[in-house]
N, C-alpha and C positions, 0 to 999 in steps of 0.2 A: 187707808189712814196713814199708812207708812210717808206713802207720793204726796199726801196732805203737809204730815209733817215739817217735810223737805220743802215744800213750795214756800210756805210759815215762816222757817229758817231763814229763807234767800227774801222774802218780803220784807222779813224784819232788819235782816240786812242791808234794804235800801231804802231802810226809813217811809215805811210803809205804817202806817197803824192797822195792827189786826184786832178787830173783834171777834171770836170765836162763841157758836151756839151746838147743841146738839140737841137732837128728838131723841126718844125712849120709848121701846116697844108698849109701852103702856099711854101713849104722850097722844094722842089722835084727840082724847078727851080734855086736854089740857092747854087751854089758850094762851098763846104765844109762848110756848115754854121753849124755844130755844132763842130768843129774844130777849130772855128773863137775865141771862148769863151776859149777854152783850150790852143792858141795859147797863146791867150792873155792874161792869167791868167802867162804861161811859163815864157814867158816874162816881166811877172809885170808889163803891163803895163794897166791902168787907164783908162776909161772915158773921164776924164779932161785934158789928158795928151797932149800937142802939138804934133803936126809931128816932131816934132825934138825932143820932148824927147822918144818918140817912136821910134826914128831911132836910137837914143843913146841907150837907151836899150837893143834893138834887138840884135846892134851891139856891146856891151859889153858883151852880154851872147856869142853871138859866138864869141867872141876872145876866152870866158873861156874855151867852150866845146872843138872847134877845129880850128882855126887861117883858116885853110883850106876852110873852110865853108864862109867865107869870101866872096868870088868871089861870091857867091850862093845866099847872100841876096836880088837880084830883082827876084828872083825864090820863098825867103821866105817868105819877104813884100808884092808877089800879093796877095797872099790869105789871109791877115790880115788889107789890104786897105792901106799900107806904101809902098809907090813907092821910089823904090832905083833903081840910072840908071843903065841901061845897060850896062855888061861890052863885053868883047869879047867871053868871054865863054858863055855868057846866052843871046844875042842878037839874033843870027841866029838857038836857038835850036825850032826844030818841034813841038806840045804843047805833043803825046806823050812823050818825052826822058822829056818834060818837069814838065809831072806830074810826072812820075816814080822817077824824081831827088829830086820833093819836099814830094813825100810816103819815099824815102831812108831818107830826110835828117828828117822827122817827126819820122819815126821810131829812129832814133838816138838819136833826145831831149830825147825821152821819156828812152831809154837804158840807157844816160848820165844819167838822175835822178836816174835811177833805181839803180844804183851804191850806191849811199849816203843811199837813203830809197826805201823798194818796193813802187808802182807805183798803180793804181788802174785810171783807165780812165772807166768815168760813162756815157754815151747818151742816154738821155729818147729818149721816142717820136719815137723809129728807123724806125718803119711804115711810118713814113713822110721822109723817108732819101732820102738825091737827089743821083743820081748811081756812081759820084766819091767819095762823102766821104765814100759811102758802100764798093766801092772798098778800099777805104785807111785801111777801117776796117780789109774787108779780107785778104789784104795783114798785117797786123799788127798780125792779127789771125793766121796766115801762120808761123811767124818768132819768134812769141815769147815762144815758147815750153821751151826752156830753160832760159828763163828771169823773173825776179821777178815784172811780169805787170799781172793785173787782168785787163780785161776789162768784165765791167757790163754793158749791153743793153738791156733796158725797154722798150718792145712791145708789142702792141697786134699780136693777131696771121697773120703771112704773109704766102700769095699764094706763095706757092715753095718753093725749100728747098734754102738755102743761104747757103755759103759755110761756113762761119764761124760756122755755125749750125752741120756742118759735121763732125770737129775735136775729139778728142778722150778727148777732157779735156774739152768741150762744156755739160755746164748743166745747164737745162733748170729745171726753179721754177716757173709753172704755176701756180698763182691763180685764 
C-alpha cells in the first residue's frame, strides 16, 4: 500500500486522474463495492450530499459525456444506491443485458476522462473481490489496449490464473 501510495503521488503529479476502489474482507457478498467509491468520487459526489443533489449530479455529468446515456441512469444509480425510475428501455431488461449495459457504460466514464487526462483506477484488497466487479475489471482489461487507462491492483497471491493477469501488458511487482 505504501508502493501504492507513491505510485498515486507521481501519477497525480503528471496529471493523471486517479480513481481509487478497495474490497473488504467481508466484500465477496457485496456487488461492485469497490466501484461504489470510484463511482462516486466520478461524479463528485459527497457523503453529506442529499439524494437529490446526487441525482443532480449524476445527471449533469451525463448530459456532459452523452445526452444518450440519459435513458440509462436507473442502470447507473443501482450500483451507487441512487434510485432513478424506470424508464421503458431499462424496466423489462433481464439482470444479464443489464450488467453488460452498465460494464459498457463504466468503461465509457472512464474513456470520456481519459480524453482530458490519462486515467489510472487503483483496487487494493482484489483477494476480497466479489465475481461482478472482477468481471467488470476483466472486461476493462479486455478493451483498454489502446486507451490512456492504467489500472493498478493490490493483492495477495490468488488460486488461478485471472484473466486480467493473462494480457500482454499485465505486470506483475511482487513484494
Amino acid at each position: 500500500s505504501r508502493l501504492v501510495q507513491e505510485i498515486i503521488k507521481e501519477l497525480k503529479n503528471a496529471n493523471f486522474k486517479v480513481f481509487e476502489g478497495d474490497c473488504v474482507s467481508y466484500g465477496r457478498s457485496l456487488s461492485y463495492h469497490p466501484w461504489i467509491n470510484i463511482l462516486m468520487d466520478f461524479f463528485n459526489i459527497r457523503p453529506m450530499d442529499s439524494l437529490k443533489k446526487r441525482k443532480d449530479k449524476i445527471l449533469q455529468s451525463i448530459k456532459k459525456i452523452d445526452p444518450k446515456l440519459i435513458d440509462w441512469l436507473p442502470v447507473i444509480g443501482e450500483v451507487i444506491g441512487v434510485k432513478f425510475p424506470e424508464n421503458n428501455l431499462t424496466k423489462f431488461l433481464d439482470a444479464k443485458i443489464r450488467k453488460q449495459r452498465f460494464f459498457d457504460i463504466a468503461f465509457d466514464l472512464l474513456k470520456y476522462t481519459s480524453r482530458k487526462n490519462p486515467v489510472c483506477v487503483t483496487i487494493e484488497d482484489l483477494h476480497w473481490v466479489d465475481s461482478v466487479s472482477l468481471e467488470l475489471i476483466n472486461y476493462i482489461g479486455r478493451n483498454l489496449y489502446d486507451k490512456p487507462i492504467l489500472l493498478i491492483l493490490v493483492f495477495r497471491p490468488i488460486k488461478g490464473k485471472v484473466e486480467f493477469m493473462e494480457k500482454d501488458f499485465y505486470n506483475p511487482i511482487v513484494l
